[in-house]
N, CA, C and O atoms as CSV, one atom per row, in Angstrom:
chain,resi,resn,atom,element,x,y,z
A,1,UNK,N,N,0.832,-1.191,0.000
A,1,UNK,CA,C,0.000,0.000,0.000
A,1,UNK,C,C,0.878,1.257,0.000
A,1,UNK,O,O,0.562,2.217,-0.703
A,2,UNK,N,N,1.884,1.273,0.709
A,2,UNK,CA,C,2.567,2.250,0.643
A,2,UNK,C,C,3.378,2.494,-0.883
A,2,UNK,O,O,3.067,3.503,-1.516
A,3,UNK,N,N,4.022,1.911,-1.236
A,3,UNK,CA,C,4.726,1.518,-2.351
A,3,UNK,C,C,3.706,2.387,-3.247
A,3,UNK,O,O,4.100,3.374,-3.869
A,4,UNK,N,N,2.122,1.870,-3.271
A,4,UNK,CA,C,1.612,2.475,-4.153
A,4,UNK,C,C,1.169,4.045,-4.406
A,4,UNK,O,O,0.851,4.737,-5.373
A,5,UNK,N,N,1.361,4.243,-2.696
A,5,UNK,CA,C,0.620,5.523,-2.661
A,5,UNK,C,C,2.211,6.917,-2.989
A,5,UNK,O,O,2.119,8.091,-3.351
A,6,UNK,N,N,3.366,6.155,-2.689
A,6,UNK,CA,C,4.108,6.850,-3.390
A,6,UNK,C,C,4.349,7.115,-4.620
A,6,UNK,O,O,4.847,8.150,-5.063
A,7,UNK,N,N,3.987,6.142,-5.226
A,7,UNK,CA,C,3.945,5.956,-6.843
A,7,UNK,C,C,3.062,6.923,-7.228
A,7,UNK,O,O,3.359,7.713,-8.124
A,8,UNK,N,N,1.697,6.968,-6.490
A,8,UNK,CA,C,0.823,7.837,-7.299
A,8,UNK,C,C,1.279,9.177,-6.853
A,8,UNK,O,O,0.889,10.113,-7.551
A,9,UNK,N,N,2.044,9.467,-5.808
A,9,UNK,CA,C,2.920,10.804,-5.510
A,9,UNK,C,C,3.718,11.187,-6.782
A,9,UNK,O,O,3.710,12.231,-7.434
A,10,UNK,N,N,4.461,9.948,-6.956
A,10,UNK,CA,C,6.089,10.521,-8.053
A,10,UNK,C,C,4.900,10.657,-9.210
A,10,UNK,O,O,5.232,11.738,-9.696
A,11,UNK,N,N,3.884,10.297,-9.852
A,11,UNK,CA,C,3.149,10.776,-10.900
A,11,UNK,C,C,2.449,11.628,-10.729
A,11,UNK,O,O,1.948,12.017,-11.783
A,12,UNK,N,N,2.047,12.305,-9.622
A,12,UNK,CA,C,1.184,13.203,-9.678
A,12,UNK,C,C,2.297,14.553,-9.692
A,12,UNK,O,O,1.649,15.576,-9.913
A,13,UNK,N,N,3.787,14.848,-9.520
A,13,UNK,CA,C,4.739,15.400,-8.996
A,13,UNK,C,C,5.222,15.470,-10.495
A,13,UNK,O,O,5.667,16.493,-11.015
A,14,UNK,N,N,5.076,14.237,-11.130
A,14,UNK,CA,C,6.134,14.218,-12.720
A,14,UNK,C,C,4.921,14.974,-13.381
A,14,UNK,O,O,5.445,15.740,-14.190
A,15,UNK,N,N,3.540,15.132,-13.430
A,15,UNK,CA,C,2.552,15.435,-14.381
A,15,UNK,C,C,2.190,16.801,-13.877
A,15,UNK,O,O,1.037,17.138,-14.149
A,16,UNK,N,N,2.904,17.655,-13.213
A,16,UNK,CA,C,2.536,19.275,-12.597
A,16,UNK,C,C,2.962,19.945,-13.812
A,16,UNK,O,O,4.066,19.637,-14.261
A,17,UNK,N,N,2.152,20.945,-14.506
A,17,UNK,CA,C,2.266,21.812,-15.381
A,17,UNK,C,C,3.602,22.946,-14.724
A,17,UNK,O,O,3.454,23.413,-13.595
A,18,UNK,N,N,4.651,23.239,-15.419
A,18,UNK,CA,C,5.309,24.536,-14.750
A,18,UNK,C,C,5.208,25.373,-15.666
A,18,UNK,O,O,5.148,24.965,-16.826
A,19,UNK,N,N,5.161,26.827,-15.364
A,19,UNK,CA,C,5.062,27.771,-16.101
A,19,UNK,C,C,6.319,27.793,-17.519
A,19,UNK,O,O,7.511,27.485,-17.530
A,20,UNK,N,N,5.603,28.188,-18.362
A,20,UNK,CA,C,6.534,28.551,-19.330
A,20,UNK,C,C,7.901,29.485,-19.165
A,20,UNK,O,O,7.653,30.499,-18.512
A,21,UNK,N,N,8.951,29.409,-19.495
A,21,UNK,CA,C,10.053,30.498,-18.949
A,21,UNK,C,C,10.052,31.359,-20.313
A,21,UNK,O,O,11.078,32.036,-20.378
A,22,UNK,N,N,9.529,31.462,-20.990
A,22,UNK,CA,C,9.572,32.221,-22.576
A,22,UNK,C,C,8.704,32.897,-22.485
A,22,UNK,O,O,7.554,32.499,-22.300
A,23,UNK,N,N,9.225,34.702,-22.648
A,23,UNK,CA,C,8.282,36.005,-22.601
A,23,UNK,C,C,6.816,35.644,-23.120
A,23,UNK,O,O,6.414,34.910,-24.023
A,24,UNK,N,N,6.264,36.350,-22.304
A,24,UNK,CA,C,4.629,36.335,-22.761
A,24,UNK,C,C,4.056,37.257,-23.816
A,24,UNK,O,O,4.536,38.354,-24.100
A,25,UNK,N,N,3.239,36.842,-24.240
A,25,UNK,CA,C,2.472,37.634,-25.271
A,25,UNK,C,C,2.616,39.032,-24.862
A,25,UNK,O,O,2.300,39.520,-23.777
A,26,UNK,N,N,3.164,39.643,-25.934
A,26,UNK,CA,C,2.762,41.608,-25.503
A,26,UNK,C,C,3.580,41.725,-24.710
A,26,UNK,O,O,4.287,40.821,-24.266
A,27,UNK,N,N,3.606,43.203,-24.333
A,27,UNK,CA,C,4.741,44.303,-24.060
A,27,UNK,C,C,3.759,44.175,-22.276
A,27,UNK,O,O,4.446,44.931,-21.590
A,28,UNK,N,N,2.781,43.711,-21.473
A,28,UNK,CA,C,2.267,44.182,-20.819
A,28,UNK,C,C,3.103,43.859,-19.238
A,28,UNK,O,O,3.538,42.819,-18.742
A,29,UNK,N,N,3.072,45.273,-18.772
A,29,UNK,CA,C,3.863,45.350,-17.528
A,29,UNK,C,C,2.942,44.365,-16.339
A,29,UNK,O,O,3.502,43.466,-15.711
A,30,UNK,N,N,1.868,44.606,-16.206
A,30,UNK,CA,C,1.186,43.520,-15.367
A,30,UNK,C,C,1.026,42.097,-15.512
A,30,UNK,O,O,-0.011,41.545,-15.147
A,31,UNK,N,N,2.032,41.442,-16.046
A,31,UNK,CA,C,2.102,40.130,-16.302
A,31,UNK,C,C,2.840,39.424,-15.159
A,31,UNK,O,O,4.036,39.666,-14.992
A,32,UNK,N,N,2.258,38.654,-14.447
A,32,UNK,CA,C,2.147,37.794,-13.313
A,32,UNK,C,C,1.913,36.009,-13.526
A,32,UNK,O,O,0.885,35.549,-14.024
A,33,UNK,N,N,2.645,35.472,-13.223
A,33,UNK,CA,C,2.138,34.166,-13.606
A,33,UNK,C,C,1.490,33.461,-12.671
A,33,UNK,O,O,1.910,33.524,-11.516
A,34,UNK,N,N,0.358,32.664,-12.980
A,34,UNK,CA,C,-0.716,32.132,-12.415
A,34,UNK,C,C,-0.399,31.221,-11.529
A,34,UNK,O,O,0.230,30.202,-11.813
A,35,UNK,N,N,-0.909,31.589,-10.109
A,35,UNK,CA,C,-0.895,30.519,-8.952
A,35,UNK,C,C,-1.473,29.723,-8.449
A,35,UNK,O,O,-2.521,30.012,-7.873
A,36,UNK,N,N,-1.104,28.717,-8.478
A,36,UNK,CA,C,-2.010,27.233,-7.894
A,36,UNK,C,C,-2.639,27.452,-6.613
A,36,UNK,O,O,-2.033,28.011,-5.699
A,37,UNK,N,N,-4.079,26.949,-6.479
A,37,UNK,CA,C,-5.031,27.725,-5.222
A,37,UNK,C,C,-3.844,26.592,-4.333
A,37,UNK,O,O,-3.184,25.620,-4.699
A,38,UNK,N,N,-4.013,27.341,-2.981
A,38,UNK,CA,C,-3.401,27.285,-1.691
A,38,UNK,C,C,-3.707,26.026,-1.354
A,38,UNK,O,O,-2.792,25.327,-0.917
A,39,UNK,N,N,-5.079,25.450,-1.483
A,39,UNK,CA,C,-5.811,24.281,-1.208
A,39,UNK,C,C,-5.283,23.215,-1.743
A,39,UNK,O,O,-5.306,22.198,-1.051
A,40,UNK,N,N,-4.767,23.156,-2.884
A,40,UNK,CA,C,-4.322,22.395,-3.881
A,40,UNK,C,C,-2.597,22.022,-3.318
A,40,UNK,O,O,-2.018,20.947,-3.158
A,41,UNK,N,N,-2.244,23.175,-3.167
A,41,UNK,CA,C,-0.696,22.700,-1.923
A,41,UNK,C,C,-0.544,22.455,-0.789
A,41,UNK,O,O,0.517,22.058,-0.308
A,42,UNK,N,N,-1.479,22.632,-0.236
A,42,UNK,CA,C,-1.890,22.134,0.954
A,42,UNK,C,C,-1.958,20.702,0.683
A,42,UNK,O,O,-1.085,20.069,1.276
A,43,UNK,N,N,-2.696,20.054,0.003
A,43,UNK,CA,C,-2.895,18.477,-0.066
A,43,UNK,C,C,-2.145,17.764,-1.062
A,43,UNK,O,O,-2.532,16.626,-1.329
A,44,UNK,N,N,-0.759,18.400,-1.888
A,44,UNK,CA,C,-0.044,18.009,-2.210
A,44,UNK,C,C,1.091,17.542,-0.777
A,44,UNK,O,O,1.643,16.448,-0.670
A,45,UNK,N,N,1.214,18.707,0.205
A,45,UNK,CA,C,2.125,18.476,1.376
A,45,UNK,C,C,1.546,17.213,2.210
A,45,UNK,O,O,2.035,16.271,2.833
A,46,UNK,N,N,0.243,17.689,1.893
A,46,UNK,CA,C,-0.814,15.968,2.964
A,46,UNK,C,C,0.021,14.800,2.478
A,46,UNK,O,O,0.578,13.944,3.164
A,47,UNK,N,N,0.002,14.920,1.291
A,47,UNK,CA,C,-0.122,13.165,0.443
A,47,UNK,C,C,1.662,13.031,0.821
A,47,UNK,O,O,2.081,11.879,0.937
A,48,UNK,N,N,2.564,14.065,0.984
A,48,UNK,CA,C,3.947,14.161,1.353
A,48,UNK,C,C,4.319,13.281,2.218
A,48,UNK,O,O,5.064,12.333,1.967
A,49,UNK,N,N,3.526,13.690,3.936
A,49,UNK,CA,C,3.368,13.668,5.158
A,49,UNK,C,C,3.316,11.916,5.343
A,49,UNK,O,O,3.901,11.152,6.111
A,50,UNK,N,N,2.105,11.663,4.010
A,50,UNK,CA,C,1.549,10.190,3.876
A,50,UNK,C,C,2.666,9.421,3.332
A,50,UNK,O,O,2.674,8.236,3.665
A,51,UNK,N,N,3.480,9.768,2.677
A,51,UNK,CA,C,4.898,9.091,1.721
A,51,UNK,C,C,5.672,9.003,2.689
A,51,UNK,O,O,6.185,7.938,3.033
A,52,UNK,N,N,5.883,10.229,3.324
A,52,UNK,CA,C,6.985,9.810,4.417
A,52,UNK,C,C,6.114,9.321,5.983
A,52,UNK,O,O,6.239,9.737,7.135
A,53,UNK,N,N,5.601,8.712,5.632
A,53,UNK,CA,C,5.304,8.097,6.863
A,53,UNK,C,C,4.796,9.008,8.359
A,53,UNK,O,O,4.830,8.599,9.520
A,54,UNK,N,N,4.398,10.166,7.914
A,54,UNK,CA,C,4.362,10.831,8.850
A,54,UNK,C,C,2.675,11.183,9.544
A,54,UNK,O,O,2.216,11.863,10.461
A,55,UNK,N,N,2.252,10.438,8.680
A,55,UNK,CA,C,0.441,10.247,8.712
A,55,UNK,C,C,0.576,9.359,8.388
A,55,UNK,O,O,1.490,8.739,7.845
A,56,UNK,N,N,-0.943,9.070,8.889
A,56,UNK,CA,C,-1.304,7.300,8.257
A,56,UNK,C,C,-1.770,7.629,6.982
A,56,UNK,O,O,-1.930,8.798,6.630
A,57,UNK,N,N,-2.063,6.374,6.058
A,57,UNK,CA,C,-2.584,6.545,4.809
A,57,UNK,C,C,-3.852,6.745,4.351
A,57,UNK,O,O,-4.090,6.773,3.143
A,58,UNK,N,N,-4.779,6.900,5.269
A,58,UNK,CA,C,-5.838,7.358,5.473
A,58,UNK,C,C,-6.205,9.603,4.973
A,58,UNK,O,O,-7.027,10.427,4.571
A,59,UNK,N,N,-4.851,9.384,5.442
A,59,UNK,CA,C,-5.047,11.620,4.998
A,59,UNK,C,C,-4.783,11.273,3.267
A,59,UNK,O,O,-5.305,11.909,2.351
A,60,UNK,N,N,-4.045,10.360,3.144
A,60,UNK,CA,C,-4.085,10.243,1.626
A,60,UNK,C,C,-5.335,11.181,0.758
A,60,UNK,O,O,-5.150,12.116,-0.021
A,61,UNK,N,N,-6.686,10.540,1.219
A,61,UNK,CA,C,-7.451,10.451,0.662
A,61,UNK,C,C,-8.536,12.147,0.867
A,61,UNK,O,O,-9.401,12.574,0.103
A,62,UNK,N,N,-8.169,12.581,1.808
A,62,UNK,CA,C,-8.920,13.684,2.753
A,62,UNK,C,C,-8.763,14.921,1.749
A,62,UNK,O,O,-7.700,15.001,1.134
A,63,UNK,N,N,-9.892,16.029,1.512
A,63,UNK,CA,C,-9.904,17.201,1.137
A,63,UNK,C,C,-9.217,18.283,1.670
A,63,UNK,O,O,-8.451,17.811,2.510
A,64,UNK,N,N,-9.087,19.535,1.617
A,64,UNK,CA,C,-9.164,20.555,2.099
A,64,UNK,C,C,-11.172,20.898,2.573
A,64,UNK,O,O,-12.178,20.823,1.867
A,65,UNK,N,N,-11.027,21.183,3.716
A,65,UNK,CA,C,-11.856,21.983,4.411
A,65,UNK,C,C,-12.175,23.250,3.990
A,65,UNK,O,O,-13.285,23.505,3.522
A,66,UNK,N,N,-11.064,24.296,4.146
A,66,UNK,CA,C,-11.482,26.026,4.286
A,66,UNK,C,C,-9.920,26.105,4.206
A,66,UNK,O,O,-9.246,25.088,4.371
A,67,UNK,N,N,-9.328,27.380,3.938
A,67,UNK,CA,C,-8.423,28.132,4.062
A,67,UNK,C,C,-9.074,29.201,4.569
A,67,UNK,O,O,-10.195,29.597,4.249
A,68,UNK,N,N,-7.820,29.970,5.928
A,68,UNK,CA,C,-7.861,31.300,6.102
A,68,UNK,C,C,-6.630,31.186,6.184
A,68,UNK,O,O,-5.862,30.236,6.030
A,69,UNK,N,N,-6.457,32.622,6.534
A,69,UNK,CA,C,-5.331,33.620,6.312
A,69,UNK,C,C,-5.129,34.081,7.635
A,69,UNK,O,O,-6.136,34.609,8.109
A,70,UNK,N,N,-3.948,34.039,8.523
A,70,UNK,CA,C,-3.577,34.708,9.573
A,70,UNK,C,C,-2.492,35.175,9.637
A,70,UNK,O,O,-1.619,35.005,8.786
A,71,UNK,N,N,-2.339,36.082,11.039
A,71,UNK,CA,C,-0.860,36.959,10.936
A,71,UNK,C,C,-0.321,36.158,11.950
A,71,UNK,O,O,-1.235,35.745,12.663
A,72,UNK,N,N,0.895,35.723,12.353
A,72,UNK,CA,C,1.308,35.089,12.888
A,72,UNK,C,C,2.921,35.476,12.770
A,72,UNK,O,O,3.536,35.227,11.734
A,73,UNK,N,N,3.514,36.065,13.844
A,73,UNK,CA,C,4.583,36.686,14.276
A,73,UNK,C,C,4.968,37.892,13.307
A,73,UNK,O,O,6.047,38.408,13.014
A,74,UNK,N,N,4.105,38.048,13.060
A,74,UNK,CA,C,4.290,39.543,11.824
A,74,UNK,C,C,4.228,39.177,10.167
A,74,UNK,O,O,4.215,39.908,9.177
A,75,UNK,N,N,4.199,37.888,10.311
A,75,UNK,CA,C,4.234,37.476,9.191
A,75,UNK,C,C,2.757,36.637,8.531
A,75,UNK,O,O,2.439,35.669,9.222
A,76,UNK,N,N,1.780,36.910,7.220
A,76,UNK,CA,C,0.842,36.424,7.081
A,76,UNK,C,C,0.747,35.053,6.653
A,76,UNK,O,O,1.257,34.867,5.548
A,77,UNK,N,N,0.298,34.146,7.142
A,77,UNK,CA,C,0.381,32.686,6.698
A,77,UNK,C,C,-1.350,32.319,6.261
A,77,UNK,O,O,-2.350,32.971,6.563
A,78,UNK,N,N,-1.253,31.079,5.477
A,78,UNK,CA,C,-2.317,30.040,5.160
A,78,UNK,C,C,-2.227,29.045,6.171
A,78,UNK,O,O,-1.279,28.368,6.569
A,79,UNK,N,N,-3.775,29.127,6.595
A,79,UNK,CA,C,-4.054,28.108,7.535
A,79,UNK,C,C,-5.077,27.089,6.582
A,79,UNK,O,O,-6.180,27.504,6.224
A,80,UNK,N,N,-4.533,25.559,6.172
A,80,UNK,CA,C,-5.818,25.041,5.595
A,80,UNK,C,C,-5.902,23.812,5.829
A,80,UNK,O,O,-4.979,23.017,5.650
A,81,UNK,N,N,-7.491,23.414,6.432
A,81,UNK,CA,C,-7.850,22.872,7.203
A,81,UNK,C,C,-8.726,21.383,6.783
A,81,UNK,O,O,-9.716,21.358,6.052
A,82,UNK,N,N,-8.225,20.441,7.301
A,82,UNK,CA,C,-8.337,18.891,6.368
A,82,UNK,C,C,-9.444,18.219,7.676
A,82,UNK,O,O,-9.248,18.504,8.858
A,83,UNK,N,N,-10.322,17.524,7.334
A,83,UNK,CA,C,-10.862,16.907,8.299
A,83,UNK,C,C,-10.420,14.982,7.740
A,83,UNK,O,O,-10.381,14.711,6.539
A,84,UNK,N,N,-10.168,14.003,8.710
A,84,UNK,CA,C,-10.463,13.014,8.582
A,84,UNK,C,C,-11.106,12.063,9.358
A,84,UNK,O,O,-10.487,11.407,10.196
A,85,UNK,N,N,-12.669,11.887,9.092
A,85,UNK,CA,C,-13.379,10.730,10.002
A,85,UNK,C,C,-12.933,9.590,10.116
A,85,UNK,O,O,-13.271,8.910,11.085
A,86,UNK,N,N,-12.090,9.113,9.183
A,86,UNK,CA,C,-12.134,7.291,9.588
A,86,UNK,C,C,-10.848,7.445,10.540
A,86,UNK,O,O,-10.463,6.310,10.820
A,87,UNK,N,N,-9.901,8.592,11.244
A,87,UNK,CA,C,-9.331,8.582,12.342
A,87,UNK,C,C,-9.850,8.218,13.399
A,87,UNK,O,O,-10.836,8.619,14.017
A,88,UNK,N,N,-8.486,6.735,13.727
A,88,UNK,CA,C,-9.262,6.719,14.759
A,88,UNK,C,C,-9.112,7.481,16.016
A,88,UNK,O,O,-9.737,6.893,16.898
A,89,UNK,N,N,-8.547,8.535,16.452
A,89,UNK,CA,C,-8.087,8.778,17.521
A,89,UNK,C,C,-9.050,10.427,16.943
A,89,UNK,O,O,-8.876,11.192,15.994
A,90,UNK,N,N,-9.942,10.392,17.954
A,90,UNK,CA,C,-10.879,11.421,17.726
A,90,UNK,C,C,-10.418,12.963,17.701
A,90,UNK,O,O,-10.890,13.871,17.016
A,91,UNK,N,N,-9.203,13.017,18.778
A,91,UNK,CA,C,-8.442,14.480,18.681
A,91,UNK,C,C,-7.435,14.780,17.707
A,91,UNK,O,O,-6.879,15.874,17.605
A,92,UNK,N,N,-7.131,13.374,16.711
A,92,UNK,CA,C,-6.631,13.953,15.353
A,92,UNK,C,C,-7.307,13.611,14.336
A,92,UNK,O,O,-6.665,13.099,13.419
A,93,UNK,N,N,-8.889,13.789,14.153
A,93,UNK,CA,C,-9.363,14.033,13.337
A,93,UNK,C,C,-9.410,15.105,12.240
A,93,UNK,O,O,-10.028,14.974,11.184
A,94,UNK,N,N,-8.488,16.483,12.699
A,94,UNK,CA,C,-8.618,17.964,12.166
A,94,UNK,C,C,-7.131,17.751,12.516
A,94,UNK,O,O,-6.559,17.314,13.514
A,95,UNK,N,N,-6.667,18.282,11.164
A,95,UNK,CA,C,-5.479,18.448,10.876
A,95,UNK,C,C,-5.307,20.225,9.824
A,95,UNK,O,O,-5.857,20.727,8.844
A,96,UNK,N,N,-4.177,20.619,10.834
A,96,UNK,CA,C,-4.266,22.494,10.311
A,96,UNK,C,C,-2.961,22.087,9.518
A,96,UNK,O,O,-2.081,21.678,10.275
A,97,UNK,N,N,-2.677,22.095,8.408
A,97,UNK,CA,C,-1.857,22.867,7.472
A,97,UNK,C,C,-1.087,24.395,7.346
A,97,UNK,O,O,-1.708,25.274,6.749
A,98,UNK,N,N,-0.131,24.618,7.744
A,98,UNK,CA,C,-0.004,25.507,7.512
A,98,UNK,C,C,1.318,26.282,6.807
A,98,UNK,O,O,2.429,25.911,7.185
A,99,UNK,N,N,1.245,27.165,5.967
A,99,UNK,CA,C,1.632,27.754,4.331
A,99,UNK,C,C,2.384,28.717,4.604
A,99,UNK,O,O,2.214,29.064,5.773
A,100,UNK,N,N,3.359,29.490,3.917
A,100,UNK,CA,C,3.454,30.892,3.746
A,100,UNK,C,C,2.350,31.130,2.777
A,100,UNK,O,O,1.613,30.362,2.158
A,101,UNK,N,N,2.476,32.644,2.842
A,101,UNK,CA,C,2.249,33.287,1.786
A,101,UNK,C,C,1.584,33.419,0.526
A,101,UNK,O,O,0.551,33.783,-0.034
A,102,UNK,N,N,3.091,32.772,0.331
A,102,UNK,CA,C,3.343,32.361,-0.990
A,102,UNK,C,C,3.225,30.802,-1.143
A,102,UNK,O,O,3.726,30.228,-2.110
A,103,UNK,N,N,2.781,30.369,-0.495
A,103,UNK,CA,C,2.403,28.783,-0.841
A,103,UNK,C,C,3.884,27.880,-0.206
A,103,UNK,O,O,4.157,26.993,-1.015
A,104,UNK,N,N,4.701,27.884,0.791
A,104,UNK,CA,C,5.858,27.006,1.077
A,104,UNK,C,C,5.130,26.502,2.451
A,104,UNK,O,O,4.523,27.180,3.280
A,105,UNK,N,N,5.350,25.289,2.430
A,105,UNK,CA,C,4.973,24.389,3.844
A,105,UNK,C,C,5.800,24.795,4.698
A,105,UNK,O,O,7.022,24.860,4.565
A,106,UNK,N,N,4.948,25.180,5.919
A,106,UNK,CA,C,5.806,25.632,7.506
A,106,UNK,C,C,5.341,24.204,8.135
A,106,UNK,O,O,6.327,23.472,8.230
A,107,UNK,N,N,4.258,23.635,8.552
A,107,UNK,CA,C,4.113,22.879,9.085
A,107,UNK,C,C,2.745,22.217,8.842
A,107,UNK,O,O,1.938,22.692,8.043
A,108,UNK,N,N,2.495,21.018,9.613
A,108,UNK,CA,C,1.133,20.550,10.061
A,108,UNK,C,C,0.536,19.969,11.419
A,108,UNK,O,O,1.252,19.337,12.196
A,109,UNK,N,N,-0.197,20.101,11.554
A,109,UNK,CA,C,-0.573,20.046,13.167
A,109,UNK,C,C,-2.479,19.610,13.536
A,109,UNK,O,O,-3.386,19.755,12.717
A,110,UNK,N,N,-2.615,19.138,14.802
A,110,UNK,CA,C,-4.258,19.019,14.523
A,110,UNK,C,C,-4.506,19.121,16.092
A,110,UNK,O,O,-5.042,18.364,16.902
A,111,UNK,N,N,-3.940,20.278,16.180
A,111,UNK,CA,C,-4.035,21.603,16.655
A,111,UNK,C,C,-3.534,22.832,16.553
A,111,UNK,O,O,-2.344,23.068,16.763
A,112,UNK,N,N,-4.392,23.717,16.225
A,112,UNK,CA,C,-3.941,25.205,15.806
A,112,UNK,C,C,-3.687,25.973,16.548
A,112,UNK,O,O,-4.546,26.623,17.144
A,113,UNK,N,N,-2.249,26.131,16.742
A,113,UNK,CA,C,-1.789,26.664,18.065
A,113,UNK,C,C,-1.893,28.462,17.632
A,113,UNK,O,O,-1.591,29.316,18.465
């Protein structure tokens, strides 16, 4: 089981679109390249957590909840929030994710300190 669920990691990791590095259409100064919702890296880091053994294989499978946004030592982070019922241990059912910014994993926890 494990074996497999890494496998579907290294393919889901080999099949990520990256931005083009070749100028964009037009002269336009507001050109920004498009960012993957927060939610979506958030449960790329889940399925991580699950590869390395650091969850059971059960978060494998779990959504994102909600994202918010907090300030946290001066600095604004993504908080995003995974529920899993078939846990069995009822106080880690809620697992907080949490992001910079800019989308880099600080940690995970299931409690939001």
């Amino acid at each position: 089981m494990r074996i497999a669920l890494i496998a579907v990691a290294a393919v889901a990791v080999a099949s990520m679109p990256f931005p083009a590095l070749a100028h964009p259409e037009g002269h336009d100064n507001d050109y920004r390249p498009q960012r993957r919702p927060i939610a979506e890296i958030a449960q790329e880091s889940v399925i991580k957590l699950v590869t390395q053994a650091k969850l059971s294989a059960s978060w494998a499978k779990t959504k994102p909840l909600k994202s918010d946004i907090r300030v946290r030592n001066g600095e604004r982070q993504w908080v995003v929030t995974f529920r899993n019922p078939v846990e069995r241990n009822r106080g880690k059912r809620m697992l907080y994710v949490i992001m910079t910014s800019e989308g880099s994993f600080i940690s995970a926890k299931h409690k939001l300190v």
